[in-house]
Biopython code that builds the backbone (N, CA, C, O; Angstrom):
import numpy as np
from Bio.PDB.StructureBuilder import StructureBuilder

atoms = [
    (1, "UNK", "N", (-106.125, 32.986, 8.615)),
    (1, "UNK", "CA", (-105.240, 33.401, 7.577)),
    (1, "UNK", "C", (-105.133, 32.327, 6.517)),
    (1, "UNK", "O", (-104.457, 31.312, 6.683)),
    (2, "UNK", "N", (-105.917, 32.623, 5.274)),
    (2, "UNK", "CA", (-105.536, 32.058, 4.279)),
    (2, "UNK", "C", (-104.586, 32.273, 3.542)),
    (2, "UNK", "O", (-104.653, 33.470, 3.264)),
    (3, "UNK", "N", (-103.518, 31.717, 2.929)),
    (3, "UNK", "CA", (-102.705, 32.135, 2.158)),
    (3, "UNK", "C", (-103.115, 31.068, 0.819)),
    (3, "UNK", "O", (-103.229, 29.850, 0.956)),
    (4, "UNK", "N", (-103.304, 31.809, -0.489)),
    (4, "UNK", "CA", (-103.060, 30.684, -1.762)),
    (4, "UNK", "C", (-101.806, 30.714, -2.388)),
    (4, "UNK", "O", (-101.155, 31.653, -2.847)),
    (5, "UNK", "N", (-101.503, 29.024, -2.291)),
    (5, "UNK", "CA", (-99.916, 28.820, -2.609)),
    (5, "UNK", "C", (-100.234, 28.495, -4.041)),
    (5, "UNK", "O", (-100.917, 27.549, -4.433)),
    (6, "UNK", "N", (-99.493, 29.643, -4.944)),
    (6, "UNK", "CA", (-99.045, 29.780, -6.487)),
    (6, "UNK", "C", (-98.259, 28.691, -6.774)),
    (6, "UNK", "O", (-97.394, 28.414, -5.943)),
    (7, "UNK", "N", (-98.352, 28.048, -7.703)),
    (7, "UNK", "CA", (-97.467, 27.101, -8.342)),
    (7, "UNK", "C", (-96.533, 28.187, -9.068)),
    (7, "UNK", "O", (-96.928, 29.199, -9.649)),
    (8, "UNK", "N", (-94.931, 27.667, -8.875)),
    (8, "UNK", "CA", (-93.844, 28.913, -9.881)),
    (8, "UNK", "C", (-93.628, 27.832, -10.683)),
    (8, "UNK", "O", (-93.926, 26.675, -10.385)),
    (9, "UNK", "N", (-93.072, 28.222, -11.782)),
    (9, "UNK", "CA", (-92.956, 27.888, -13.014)),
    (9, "UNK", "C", (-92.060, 28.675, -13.692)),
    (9, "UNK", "O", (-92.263, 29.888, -13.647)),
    (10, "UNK", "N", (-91.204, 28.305, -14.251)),
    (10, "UNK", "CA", (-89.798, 28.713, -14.585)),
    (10, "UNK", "C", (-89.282, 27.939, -16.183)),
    (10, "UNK", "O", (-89.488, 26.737, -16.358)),
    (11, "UNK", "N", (-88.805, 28.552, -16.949)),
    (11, "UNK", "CA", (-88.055, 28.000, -17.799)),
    (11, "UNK", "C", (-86.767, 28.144, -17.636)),
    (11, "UNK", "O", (-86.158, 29.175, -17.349)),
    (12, "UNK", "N", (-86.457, 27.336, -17.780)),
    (12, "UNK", "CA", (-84.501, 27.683, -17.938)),
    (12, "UNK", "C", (-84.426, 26.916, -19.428)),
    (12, "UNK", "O", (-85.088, 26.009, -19.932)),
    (13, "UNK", "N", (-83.268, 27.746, -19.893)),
    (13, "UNK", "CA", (-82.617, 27.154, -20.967)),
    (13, "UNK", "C", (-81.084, 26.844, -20.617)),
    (13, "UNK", "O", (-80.292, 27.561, -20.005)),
    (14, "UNK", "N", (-80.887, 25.563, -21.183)),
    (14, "UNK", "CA", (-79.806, 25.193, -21.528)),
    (14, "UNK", "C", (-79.139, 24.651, -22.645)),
    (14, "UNK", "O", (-79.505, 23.695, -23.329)),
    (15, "UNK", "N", (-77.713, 25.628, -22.822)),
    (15, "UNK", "CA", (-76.650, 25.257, -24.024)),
    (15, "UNK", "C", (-75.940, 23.990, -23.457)),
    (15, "UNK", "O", (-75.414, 24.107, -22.350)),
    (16, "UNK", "N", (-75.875, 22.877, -24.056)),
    (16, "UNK", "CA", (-75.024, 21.558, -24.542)),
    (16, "UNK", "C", (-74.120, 21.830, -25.275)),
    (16, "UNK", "O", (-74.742, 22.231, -26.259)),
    (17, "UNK", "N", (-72.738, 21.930, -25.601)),
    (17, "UNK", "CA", (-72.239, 21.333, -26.608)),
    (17, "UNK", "C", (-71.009, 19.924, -26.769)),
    (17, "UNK", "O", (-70.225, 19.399, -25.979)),
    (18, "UNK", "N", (-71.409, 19.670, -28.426)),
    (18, "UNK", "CA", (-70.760, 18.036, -27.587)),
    (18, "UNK", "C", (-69.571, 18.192, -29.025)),
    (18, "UNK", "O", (-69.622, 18.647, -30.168)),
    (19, "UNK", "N", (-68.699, 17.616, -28.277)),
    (19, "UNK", "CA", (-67.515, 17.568, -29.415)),
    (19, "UNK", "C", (-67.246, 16.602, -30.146)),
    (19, "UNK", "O", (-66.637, 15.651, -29.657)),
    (20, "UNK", "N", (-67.580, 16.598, -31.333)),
    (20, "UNK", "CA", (-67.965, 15.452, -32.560)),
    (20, "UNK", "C", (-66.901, 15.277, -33.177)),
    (20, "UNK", "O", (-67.057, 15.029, -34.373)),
    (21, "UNK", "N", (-65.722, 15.318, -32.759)),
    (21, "UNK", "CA", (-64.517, 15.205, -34.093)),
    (21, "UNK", "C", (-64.141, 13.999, -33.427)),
    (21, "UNK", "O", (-64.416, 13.672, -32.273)),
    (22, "UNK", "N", (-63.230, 13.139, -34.608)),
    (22, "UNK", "CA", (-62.922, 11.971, -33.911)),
    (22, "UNK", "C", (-61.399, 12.303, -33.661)),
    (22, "UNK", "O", (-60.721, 13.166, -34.219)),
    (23, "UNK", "N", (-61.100, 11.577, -32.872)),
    (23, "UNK", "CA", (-59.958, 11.501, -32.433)),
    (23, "UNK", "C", (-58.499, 9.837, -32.739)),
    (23, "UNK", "O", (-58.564, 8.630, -32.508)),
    (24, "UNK", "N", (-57.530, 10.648, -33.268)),
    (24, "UNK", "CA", (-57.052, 9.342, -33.768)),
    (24, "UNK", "C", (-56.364, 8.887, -32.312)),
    (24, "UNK", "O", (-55.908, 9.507, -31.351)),
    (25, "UNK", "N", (-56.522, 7.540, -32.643)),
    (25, "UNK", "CA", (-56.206, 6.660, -31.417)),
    (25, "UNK", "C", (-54.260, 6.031, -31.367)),
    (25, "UNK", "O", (-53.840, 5.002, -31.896)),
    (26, "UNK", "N", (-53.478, 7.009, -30.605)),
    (26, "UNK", "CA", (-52.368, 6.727, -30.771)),
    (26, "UNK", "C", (-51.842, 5.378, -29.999)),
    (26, "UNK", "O", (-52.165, 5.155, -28.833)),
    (27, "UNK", "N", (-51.064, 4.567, -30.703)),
    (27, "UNK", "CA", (-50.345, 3.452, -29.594)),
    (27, "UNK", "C", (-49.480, 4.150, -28.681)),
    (27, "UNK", "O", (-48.772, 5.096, -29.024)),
    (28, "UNK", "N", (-49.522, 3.819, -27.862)),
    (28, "UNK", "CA", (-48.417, 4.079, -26.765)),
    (28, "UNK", "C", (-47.039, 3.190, -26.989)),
    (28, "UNK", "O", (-46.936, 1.964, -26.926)),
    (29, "UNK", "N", (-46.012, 4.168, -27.268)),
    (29, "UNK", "CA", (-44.876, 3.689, -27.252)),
    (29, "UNK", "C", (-44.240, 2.538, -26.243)),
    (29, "UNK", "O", (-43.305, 1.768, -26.461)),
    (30, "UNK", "N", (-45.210, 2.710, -24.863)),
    (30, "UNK", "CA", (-44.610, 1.479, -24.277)),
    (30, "UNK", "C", (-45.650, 0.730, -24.924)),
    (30, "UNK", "O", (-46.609, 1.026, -24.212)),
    (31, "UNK", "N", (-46.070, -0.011, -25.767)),
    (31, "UNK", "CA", (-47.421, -1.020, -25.849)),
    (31, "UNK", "C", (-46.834, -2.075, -26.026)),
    (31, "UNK", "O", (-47.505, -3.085, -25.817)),
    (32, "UNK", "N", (-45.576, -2.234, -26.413)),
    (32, "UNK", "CA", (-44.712, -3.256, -26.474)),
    (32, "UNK", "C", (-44.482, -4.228, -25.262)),
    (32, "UNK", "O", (-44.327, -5.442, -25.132)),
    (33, "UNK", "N", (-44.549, -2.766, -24.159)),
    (33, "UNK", "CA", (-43.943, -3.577, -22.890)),
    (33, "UNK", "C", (-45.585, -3.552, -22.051)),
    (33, "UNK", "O", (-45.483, -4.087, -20.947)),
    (34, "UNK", "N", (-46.668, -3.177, -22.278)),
    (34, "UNK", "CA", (-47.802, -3.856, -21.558)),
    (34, "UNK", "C", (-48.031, -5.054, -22.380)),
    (34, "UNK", "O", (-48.505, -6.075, -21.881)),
    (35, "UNK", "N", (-47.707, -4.965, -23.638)),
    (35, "UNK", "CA", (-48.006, -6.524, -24.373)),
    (35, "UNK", "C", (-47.451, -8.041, -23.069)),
    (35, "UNK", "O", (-47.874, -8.976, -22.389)),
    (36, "UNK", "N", (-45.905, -7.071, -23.592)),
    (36, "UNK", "CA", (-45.160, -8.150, -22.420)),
    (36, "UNK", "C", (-45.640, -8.540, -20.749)),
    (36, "UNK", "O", (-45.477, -9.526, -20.030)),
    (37, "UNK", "N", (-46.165, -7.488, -20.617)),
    (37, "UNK", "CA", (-46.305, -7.472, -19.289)),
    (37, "UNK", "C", (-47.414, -8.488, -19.371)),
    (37, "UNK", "O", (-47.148, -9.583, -18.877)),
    (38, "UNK", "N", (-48.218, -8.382, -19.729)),
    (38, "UNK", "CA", (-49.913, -9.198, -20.057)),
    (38, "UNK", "C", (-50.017, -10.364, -20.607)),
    (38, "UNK", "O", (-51.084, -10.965, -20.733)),
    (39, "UNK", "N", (-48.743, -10.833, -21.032)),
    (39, "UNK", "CA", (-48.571, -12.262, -21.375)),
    (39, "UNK", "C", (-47.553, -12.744, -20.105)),
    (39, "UNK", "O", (-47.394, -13.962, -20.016)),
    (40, "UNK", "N", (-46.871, -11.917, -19.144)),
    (40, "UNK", "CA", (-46.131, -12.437, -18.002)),
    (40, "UNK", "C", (-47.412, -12.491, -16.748)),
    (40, "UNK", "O", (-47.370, -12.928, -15.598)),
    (41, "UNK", "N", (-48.251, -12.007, -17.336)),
    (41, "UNK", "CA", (-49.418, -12.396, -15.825)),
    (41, "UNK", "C", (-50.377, -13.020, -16.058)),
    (41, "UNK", "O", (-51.236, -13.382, -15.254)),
    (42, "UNK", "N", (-50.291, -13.344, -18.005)),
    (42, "UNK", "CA", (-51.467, -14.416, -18.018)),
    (42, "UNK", "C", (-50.524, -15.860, -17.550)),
    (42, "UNK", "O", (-50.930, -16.670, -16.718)),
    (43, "UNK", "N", (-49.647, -15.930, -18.033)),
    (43, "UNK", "CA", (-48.645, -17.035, -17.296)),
    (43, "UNK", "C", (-48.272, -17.456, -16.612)),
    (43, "UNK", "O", (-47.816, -18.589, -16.764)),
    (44, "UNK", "N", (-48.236, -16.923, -15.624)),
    (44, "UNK", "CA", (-48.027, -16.584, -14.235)),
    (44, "UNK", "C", (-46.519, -17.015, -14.054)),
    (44, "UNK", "O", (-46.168, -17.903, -13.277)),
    (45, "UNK", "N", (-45.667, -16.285, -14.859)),
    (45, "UNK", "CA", (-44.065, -16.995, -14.993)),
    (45, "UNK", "C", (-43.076, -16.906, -13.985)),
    (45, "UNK", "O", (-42.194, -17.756, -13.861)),
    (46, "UNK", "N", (-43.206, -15.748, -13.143)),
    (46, "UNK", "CA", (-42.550, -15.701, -11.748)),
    (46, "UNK", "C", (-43.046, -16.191, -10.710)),
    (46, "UNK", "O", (-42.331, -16.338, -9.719)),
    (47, "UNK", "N", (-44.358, -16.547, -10.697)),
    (47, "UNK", "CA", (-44.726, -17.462, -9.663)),
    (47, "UNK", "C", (-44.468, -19.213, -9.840)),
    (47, "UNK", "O", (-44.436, -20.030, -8.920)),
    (48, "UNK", "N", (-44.350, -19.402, -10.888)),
    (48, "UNK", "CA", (-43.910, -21.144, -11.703)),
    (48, "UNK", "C", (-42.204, -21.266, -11.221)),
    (48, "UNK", "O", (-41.559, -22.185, -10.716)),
    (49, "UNK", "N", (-41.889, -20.034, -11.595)),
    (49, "UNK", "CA", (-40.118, -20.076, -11.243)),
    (49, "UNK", "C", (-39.960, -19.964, -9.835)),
    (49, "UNK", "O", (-39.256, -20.858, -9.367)),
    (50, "UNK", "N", (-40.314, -19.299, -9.176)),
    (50, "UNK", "CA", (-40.585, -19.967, -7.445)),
    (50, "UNK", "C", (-40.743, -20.940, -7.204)),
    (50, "UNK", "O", (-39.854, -21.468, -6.536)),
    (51, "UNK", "N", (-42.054, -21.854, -7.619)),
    (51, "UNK", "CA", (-42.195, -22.933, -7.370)),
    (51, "UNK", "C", (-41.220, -23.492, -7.668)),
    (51, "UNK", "O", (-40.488, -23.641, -6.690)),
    (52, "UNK", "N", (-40.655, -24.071, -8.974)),
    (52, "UNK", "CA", (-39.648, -24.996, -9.623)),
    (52, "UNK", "C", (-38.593, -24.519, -8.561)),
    (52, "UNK", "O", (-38.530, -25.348, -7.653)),
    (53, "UNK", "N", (-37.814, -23.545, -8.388)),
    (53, "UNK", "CA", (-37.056, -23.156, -7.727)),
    (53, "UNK", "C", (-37.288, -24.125, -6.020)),
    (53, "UNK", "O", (-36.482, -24.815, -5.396)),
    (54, "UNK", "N", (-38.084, -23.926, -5.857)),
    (54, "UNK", "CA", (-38.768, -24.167, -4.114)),
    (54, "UNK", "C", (-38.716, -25.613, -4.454)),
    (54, "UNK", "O", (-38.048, -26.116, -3.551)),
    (55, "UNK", "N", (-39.096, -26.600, -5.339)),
    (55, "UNK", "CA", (-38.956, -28.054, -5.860)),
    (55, "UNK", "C", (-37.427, -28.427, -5.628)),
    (55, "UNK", "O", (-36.822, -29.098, -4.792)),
    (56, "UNK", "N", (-37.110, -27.753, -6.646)),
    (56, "UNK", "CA", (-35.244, -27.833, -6.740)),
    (56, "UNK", "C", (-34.779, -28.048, -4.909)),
    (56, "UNK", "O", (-34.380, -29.124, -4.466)),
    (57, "UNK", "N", (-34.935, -26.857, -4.111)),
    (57, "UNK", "CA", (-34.596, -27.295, -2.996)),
    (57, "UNK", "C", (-35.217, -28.324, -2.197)),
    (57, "UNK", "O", (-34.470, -28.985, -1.476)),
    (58, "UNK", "N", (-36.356, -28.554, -2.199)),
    (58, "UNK", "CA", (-36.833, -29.140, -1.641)),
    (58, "UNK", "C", (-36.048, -30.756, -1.453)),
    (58, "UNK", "O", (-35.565, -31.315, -0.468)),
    (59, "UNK", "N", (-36.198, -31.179, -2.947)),
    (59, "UNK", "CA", (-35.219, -32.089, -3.667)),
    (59, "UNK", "C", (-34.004, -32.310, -2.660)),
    (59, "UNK", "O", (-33.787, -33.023, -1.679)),
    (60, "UNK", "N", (-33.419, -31.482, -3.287)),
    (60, "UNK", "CA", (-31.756, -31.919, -2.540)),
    (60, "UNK", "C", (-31.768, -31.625, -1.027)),
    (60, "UNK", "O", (-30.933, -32.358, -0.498)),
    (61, "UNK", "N", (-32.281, -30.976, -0.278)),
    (61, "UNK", "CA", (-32.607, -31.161, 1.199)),
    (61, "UNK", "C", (-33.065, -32.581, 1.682)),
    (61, "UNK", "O", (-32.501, -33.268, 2.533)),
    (62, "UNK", "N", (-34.012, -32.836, 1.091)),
    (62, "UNK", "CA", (-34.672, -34.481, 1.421)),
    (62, "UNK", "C", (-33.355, -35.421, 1.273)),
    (62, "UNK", "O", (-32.862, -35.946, 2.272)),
    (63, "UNK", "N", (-32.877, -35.584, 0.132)),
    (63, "UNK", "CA", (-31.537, -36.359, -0.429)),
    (63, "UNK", "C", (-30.824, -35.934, 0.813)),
    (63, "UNK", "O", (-30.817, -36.796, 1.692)),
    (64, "UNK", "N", (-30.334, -35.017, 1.042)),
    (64, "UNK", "CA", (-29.276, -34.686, 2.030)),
    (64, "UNK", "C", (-29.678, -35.645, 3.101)),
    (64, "UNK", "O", (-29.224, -36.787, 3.023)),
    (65, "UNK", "N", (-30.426, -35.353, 4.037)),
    (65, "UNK", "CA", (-31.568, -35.744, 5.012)),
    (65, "UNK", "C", (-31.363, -36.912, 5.011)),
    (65, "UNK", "O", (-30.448, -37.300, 5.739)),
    (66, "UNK", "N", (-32.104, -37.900, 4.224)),
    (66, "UNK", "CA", (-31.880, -39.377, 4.012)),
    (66, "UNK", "C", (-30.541, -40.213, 3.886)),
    (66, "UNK", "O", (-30.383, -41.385, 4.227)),
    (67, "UNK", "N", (-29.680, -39.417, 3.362)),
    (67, "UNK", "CA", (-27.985, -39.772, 3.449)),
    (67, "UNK", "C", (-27.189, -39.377, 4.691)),
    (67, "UNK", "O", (-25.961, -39.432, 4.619)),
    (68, "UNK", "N", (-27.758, -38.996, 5.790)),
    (68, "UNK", "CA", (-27.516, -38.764, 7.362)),
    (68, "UNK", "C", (-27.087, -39.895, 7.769)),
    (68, "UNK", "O", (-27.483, -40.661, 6.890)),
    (69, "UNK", "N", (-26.572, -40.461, 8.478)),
    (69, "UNK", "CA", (-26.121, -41.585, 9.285)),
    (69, "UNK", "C", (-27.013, -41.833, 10.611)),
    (69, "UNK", "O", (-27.504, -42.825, 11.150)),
    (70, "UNK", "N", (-26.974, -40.206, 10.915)),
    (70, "UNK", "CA", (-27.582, -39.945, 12.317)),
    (70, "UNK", "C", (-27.932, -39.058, 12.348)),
    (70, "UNK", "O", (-27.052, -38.227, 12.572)),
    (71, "UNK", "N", (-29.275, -38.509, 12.188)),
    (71, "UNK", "CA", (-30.002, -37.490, 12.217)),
    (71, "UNK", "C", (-30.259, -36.762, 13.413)),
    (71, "UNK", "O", (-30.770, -37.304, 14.393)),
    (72, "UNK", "N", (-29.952, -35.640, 13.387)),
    (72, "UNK", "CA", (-30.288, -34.978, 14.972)),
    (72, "UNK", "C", (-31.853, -33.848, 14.597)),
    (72, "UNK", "O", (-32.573, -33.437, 13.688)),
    (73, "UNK", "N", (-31.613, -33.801, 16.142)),
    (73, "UNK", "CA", (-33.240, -32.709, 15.722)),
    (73, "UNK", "C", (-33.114, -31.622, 15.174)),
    (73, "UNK", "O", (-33.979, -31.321, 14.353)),
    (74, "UNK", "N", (-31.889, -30.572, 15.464)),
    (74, "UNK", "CA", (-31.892, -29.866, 14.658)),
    (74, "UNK", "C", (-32.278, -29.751, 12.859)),
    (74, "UNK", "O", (-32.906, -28.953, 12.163)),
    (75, "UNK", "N", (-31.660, -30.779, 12.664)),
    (75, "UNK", "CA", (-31.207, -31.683, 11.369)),
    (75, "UNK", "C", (-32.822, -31.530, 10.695)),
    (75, "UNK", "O", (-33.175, -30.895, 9.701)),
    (76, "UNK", "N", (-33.907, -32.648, 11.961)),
    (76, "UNK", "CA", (-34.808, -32.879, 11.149)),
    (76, "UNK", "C", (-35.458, -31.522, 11.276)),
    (76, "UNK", "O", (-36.022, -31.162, 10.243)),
    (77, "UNK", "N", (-35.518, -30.654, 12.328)),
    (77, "UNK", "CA", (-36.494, -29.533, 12.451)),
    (77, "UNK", "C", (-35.924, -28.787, 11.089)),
    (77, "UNK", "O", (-36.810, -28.203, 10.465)),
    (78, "UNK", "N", (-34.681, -28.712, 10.558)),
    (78, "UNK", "CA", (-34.746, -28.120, 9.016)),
    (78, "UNK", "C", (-35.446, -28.551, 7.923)),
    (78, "UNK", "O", (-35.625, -27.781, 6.979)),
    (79, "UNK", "N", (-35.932, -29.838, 7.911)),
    (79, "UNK", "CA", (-36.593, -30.212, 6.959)),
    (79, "UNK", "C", (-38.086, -30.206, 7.597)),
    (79, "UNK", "O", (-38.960, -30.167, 6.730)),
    (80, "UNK", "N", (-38.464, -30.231, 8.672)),
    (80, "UNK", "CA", (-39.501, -29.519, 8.781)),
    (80, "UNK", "C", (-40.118, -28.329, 8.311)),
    (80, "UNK", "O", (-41.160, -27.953, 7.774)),
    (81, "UNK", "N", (-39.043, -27.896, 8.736)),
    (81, "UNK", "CA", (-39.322, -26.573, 8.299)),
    (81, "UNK", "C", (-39.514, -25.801, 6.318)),
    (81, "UNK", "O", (-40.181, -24.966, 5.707)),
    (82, "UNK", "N", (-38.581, -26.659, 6.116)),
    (82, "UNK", "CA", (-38.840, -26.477, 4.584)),
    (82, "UNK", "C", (-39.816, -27.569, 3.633)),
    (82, "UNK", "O", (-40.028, -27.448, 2.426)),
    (83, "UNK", "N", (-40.282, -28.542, 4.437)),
    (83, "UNK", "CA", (-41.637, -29.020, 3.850)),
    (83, "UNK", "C", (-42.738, -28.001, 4.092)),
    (83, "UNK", "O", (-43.721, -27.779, 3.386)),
    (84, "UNK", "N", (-42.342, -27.373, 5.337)),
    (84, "UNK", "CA", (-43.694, -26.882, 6.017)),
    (84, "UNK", "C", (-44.072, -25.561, 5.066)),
    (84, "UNK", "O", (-45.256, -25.327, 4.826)),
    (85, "UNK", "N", (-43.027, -24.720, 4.544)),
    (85, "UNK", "CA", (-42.834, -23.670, 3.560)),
    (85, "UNK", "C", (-43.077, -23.902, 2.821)),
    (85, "UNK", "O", (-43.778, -23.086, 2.223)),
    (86, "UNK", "N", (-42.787, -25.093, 2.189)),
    (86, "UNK", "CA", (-43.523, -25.779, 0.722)),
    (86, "UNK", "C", (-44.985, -25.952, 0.402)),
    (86, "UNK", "O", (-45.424, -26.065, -0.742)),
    (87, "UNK", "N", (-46.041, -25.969, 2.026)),
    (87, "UNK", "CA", (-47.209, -26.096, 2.016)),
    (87, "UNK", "C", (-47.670, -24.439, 1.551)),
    (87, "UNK", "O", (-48.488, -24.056, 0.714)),
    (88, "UNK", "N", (-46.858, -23.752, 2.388)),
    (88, "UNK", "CA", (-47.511, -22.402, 2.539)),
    (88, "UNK", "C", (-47.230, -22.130, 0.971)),
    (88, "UNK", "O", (-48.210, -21.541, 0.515)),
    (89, "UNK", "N", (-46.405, -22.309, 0.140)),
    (89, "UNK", "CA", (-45.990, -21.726, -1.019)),
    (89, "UNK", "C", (-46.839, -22.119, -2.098)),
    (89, "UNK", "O", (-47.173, -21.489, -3.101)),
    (90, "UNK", "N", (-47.243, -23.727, -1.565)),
    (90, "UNK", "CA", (-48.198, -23.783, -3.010)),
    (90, "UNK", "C", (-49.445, -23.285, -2.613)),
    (90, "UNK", "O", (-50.045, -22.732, -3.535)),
    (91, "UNK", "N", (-50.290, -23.313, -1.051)),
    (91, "UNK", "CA", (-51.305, -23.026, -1.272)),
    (91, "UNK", "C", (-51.653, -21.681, -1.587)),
    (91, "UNK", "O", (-52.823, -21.420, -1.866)),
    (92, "UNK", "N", (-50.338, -20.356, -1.569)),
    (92, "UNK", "CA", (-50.348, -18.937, -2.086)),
    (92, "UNK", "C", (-50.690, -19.656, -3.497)),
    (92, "UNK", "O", (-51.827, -19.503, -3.943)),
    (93, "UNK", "N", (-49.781, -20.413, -4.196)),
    (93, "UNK", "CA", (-49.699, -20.619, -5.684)),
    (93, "UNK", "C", (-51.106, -20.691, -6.127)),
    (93, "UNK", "O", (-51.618, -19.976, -6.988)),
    (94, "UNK", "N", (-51.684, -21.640, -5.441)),
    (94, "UNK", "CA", (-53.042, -21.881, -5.663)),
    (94, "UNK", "C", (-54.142, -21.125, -5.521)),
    (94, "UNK", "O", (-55.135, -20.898, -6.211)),
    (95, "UNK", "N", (-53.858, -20.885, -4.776)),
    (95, "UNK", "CA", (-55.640, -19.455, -4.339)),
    (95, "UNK", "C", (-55.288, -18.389, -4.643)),
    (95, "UNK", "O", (-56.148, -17.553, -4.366)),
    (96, "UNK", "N", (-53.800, -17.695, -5.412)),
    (96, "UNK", "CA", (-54.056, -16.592, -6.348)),
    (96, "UNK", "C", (-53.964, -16.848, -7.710)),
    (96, "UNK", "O", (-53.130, -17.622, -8.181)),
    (97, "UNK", "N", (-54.831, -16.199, -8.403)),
    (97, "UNK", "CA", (-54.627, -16.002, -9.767)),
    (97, "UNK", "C", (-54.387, -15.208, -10.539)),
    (97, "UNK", "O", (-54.465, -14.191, -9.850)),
    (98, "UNK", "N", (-54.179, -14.946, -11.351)),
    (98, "UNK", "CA", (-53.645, -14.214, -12.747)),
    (98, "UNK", "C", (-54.522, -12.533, -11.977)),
    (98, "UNK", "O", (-55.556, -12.469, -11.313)),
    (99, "UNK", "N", (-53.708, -11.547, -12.368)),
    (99, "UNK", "CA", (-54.610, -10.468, -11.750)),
    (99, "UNK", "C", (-55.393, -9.642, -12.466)),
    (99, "UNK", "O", (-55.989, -8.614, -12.144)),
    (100, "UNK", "N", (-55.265, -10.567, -14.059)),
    (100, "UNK", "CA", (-56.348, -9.704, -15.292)),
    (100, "UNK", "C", (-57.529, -9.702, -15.312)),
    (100, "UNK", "O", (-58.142, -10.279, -14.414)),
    (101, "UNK", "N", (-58.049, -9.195, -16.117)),
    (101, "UNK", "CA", (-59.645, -9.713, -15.593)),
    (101, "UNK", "C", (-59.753, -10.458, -17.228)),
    (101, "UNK", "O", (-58.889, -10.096, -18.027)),
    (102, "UNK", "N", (-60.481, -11.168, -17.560)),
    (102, "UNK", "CA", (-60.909, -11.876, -18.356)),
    (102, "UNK", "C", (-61.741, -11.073, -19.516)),
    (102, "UNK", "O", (-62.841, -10.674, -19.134)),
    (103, "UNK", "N", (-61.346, -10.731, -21.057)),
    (103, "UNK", "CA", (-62.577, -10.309, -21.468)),
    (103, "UNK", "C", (-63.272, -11.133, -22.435)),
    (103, "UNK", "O", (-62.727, -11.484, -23.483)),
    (104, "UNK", "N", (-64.814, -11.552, -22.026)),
    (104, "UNK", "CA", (-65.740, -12.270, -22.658)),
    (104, "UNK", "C", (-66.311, -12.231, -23.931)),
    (104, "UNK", "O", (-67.506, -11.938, -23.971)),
    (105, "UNK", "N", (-65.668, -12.484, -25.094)),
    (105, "UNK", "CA", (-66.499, -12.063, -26.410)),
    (105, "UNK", "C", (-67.828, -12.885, -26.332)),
    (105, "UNK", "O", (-67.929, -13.981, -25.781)),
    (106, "UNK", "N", (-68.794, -12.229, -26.934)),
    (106, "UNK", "CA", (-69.665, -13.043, -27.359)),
    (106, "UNK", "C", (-70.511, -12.725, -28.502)),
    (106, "UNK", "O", (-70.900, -11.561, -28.592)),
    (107, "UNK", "N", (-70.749, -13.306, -29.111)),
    (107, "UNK", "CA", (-71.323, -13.669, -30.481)),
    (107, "UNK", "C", (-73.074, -13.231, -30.678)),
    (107, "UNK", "O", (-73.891, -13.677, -29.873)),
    (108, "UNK", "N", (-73.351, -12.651, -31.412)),
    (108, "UNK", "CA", (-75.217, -12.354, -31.378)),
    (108, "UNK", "C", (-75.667, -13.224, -32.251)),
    (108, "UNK", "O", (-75.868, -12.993, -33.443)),
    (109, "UNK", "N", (-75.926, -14.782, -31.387)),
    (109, "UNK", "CA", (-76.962, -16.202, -31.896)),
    (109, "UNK", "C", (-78.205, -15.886, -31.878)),
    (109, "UNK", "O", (-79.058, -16.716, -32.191)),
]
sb = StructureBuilder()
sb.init_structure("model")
sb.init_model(0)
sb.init_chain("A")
sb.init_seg("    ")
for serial, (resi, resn, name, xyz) in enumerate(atoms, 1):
    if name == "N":
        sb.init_residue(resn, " ", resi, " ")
    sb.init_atom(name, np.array(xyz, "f"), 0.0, 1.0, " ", f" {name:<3s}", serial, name[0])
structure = sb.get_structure()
């Protein structure tokens, strides 16, 4: 049994249409407050005010601490404990960054 396999061949047509009008580009009434927002995360201003904040205590805990007569363990395990928070806080500070992404102009030299 021979069979001869026909090549099929088909046209199809296809309609495109593309919509060419321009469109005006409205501001968004909040644009005010992504402005704001986008200069509070290039800054990173609530994470700086933690820190300073976390400094501030740190500060007057130590002072306290050192003006003891007689330090007990409890005593020092509190300042353990809030140096030890101070590590964890900056190294968050440090290994996150800003959560924008960066955009790169560049110039055609």
């Amino acid at each position: 049994m021979t069979e001869e396999v026909q090549a099929v061949k088909k046209k199809i047509e296809l309609e495109v249409e593309f919509d060419t009008t321009n469109k005006e580009d409205k501001e968004s009434r909040f644009q005010t407050l992504l402005d704001f927002a986008e200069v509070m995360d290039a800054y990173r201003i609530f994470p700086r005010i933690f820190i300073s904040v976390y400094m501030y205590i740190l500060i007057i805990t130590i002072q306290w601490f050192t003006e003891l007569p007689d330090p007990s363990a409890s005593q020092a395990g509190l300042i353990s404990v809030v140096v030890g928070a101070g590590a964890a806080w900056f190294g968050l500070y440090t290994s996150t960054g800003s959560a924008r992404n960066l955009k790169k102009l560049t110039t055609g030299k």
